[in-house]
N, C-alpha and C positions, 0 to 999 in steps of 0.2 A: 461372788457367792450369791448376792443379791437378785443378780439376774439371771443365772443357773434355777434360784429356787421358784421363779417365778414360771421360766420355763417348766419346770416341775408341773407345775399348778395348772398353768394352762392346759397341758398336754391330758391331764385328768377332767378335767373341767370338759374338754372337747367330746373326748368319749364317753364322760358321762351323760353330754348333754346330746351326741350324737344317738346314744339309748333312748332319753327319753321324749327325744323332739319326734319318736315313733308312736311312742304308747301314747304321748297327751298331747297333741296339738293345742288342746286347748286346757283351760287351767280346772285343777278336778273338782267336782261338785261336793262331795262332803267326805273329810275326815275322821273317820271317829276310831276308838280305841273297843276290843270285842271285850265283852263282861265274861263269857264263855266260849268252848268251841263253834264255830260256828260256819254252817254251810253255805256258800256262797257266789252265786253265780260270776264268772268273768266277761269282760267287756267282749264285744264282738263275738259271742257264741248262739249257735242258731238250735241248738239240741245238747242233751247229754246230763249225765248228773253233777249237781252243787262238789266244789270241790273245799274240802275242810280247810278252815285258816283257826290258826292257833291262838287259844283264850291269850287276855290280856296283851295284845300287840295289836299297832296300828295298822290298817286296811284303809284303801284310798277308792274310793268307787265314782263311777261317772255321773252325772244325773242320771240315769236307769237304773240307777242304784246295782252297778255293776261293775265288780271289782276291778281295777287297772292296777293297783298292785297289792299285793298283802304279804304276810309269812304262813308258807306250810305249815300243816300240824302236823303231817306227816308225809314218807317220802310217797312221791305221786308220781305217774303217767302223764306228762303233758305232752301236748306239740310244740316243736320248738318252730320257730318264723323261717327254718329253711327247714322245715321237715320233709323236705322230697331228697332233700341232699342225706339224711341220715341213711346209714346203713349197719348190718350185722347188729340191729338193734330187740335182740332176747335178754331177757333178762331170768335169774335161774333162781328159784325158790325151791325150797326140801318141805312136801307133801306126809305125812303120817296115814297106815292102813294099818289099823287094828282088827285083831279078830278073834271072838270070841262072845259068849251068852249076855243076853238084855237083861237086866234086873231091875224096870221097872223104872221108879221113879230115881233110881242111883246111878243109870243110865248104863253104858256099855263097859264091862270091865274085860277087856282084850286076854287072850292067856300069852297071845304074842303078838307082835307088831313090827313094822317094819315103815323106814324111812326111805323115799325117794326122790331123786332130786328131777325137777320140772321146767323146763324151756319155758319161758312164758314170751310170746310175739310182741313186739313194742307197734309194728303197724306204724313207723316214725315216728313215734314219740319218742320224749327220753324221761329218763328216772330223775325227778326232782326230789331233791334234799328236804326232809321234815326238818322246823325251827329257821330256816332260809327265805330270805326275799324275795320271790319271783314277779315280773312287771309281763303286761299281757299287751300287745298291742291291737290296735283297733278290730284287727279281723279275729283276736278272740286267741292266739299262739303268744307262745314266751319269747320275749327278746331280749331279758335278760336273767338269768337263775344261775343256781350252784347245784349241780348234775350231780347225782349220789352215785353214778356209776360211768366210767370210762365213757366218750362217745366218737364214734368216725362218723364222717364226714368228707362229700365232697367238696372240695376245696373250689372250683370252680365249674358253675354249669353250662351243660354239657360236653366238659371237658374229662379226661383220666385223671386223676391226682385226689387220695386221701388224708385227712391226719388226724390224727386222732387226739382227743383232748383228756386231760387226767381229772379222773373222780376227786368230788369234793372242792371245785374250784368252780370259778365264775364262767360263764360261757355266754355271750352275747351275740346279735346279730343284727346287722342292718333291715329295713324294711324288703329288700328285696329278695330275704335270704340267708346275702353269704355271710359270713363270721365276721364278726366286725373284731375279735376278743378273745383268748381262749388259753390256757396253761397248757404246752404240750406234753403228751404222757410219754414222748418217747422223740430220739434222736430224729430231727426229720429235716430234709433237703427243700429247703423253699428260692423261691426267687425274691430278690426285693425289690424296693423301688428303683428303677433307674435299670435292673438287671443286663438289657443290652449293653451298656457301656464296660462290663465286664468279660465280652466276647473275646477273653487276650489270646485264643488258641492253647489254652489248658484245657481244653477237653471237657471244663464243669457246665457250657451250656446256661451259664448264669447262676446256677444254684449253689446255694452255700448252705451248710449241716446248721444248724439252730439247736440248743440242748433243751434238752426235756429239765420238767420240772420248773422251766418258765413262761414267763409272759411272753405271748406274741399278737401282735395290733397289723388287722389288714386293712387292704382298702375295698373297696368293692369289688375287682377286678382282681384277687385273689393274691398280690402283691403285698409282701411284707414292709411295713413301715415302721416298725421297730420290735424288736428280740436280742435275745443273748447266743453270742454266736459259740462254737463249738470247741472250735476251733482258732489258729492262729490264720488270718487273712488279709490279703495285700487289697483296698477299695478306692473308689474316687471321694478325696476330702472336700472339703469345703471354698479350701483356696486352690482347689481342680488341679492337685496335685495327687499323686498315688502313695497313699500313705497306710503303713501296715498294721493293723490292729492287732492286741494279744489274745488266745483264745481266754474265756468267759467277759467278754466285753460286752455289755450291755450298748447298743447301735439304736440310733434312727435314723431314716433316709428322708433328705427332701423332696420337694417334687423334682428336684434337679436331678436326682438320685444320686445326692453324696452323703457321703455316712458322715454323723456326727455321734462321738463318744461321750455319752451324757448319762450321768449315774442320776437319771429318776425314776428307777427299779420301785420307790417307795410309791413313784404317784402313775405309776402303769397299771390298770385296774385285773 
């Protein structure tokens, strides 16, 4: 149990420290706690307006006195570090048109009115969580926050393949881009580590269903290295024998790409 829980730890420890070995190379210039709301520019930004971070929480700013990480005060528009990879990124707000006589300094009292609802273009950004932690890395994009609204994504670039990640969950990204991190929002067919050695002539091509509603950890190259699978599935074990997991099994792959069944669902970010 000892050494299960330590794998735990490290395996959190890794992608935690894989997020922020992006944002900070080097160690941050001053922490302080905000007395009020307050406007604040992020690290790596060359134009644009101060974006609000929320009274009484800590903010971590560079020496530029620019923010590397803080919490929202509310939900925002940012870029996320693979922002070329987002897609189908609108976001839908409901607009009010009243109409009706001016009265002055009581202002417009409408006799009727009407609500409509409005596309608004994200231009690759995505919707960030107000009250949430977002970290900014060097070139001034999010690499890692908690997205208020569903996001797709290419999964590898210049490649076909999307997946989409669920609102209100964590979504991170390696410096190059791809997902480092991401709760799927929906049943979806990934490759994992190792996926070649699964060529058995079943016809799957290497992929196997992953359920939504969990944690899935990639590597750069768009390859799963740990998720909950769907399904019941026959893989390569540890002692490179073929041994059959049950579906909702929580999986990681080695570099060898053998699956190890390890319940640290707790320490998967």
């Amino acid at each position: 149990m000892t050494v299960r829980f330590i794998v735990r730890i490290l395996v959190g420890i890794i992608v935690w420290g894989s997020t922020f070995a992006v944002a900070m190379p080097d160690a941050w210039a001053t922490t302080r706690v905000l007395p009020k709301d307050t406007k604040l520019h992020p690290q790596g930004w060359a134009a644009g307006d101060p974006v609000q971070f929320r009274k009484n929480t800590v903010v971590n700013c560079n020496d530029q006195e620019e923010v590397v990480t803080g919490t929202l005060d509310k939900d925002t528009l940012l870029a996320p570090r693979g922002w070329s990879r987002v897609i189908d990124d609108y976001y839908f707000a409901t607009v009010y048109d009243g109409t009706g006589p001016y009265f002055g300094r009581f202002g417009t009292r409408p006799f009727f009115g009407r609500n409509y609802p409005v596309a608004i273009p994200g231009y690759g950004h995505l919707l960030y969580k107000g009250g949430t932690v977002v970290t900014f890395s060097e070139q001034g994009e999010v690499v890692s926050g908690t997205i208020a609204h569903k996001a797709t994504l290419r999964l590898i670039e210049g490649k076909y393949g999307y997946v989409t990640f669920k609102e209100d969950t964590v979504l991170r990204f390696y410096n190059s881009g791809a997902v480092l991190t991401g709760t799927l929002d929906e049943d979806t067919y990934l490759r994992p580590v190792g996926w070649q050695k699964l060529l058995t002539g079943n016809d799957a091509a290497g992929y196997i269903k992953f359920s939504k509603g969990k944690n899935a950890i990639f590597n750069e190259t768009g390859e799963l290295t740990a998720g909950t699978v769907k399904d019941a599935v026959t893989l390569l074990a540890e002692d490179g024998t073929h041994k059959e997991f049950p579906a909702g099994s929580t999986l990681q792959w080695n570099e060898n790409g053998a699956a190890i069944k390890e319940k640290f669902a707790q320490s998967m970010p």
